[in-house]
C-alpha positions in Angstrom: -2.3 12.4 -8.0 -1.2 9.5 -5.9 -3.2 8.0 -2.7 -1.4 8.0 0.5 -1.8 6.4 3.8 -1.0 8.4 6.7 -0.7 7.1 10.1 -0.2 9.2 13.2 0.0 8.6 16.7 -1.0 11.9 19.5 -0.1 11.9 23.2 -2.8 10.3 25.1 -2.5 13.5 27.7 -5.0 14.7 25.6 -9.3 15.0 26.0 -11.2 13.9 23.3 -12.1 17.7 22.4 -8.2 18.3 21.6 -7.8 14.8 20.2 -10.3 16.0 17.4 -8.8 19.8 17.5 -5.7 17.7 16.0 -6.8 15.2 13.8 -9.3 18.6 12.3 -6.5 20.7 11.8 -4.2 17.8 9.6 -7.4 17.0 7.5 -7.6 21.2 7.0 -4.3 20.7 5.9 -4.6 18.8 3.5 -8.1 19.9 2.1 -6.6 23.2 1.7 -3.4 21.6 -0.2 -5.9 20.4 -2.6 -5.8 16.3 -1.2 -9.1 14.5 -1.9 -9.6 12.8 1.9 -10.8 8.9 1.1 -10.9 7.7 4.4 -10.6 8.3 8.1 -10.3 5.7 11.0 -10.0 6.3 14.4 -8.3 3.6 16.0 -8.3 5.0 19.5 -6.5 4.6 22.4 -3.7 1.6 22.2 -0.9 0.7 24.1 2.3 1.3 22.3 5.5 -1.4 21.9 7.7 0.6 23.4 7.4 3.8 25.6 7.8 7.1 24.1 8.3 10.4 25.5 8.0 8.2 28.6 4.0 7.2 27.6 2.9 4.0 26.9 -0.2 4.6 25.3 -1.2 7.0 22.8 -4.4 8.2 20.2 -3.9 6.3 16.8 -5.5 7.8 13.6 -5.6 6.5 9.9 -6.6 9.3 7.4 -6.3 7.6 3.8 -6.0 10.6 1.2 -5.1 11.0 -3.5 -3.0 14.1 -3.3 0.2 15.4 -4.8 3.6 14.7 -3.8 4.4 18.2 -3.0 1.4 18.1 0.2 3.5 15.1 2.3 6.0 17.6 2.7 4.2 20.0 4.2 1.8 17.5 6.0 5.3 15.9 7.9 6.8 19.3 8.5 3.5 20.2 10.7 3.7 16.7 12.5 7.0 17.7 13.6 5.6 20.9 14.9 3.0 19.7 16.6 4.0 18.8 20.0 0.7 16.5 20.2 2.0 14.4 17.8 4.5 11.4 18.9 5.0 9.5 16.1 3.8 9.5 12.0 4.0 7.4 9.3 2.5 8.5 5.9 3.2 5.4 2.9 2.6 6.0 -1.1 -0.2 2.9 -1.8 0.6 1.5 -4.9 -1.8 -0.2 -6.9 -2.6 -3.7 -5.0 -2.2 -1.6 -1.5 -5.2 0.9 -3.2 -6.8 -2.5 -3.8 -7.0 -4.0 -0.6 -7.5 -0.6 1.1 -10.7 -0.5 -1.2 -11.2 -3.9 0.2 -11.0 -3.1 3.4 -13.2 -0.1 3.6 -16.4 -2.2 2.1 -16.1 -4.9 4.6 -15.8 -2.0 7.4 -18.7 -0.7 5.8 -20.7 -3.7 5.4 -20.0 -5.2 9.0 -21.2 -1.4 10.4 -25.0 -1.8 8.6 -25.5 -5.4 10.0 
């Protein structure tokens, strides 16, 4: 199994109910693929660099996941379904990127009880 990082960015048209209707049904996804989910950030609403679909904002969402290489298919071919979604990104995380993500997570985690 590898670790992934998957980035993806839904239409800010959207309430916070459908928002996590979304971001439930990609983490279903994957669960049911048989991906272990490590992580799961919700970076909300940002402005974008450049306008898409004619918006300038958009819902940003970091779910960091060990799976096989067979799920990313699937997982990208369902973000190009999904008409909520406006952009994706999903990136292998080698060893030093698993690392730092590690990193990360415990300083999140750490800044959160103080």
């Amino acid at each position: 199994m590898n670790q992934y990082e998957t980035v993806f960015i839904l239409t800010p048209v959207l309430s916070d109910v459908q928002m996590k209707e979304a971001v439930d049904k990609f983490k279903g996804l994957l669960t049911a693929e048989g991906a272990e989910i490590i992580n799961e950030e919700n970076w909300g609403l940002k402005k974008l660099a450049y306008p898409i679909e004619k918006k300038s904002t958009g819902f940003y969402q970091l779910i960091e996941f060990k799976a096989e290489p067979t799920v990313i298919e699937k997982l990208e071919v369902n973000y190009r379904r999904d008409e909520r979604v406006i952009r994706y990104l999903t990136v292998k995380l080698e060893k030093y990127a698993a690392e730092y993500a590690a990193k990360r997570r415990s300083v999140k985690s750490t800044k959160k009880e103080d």
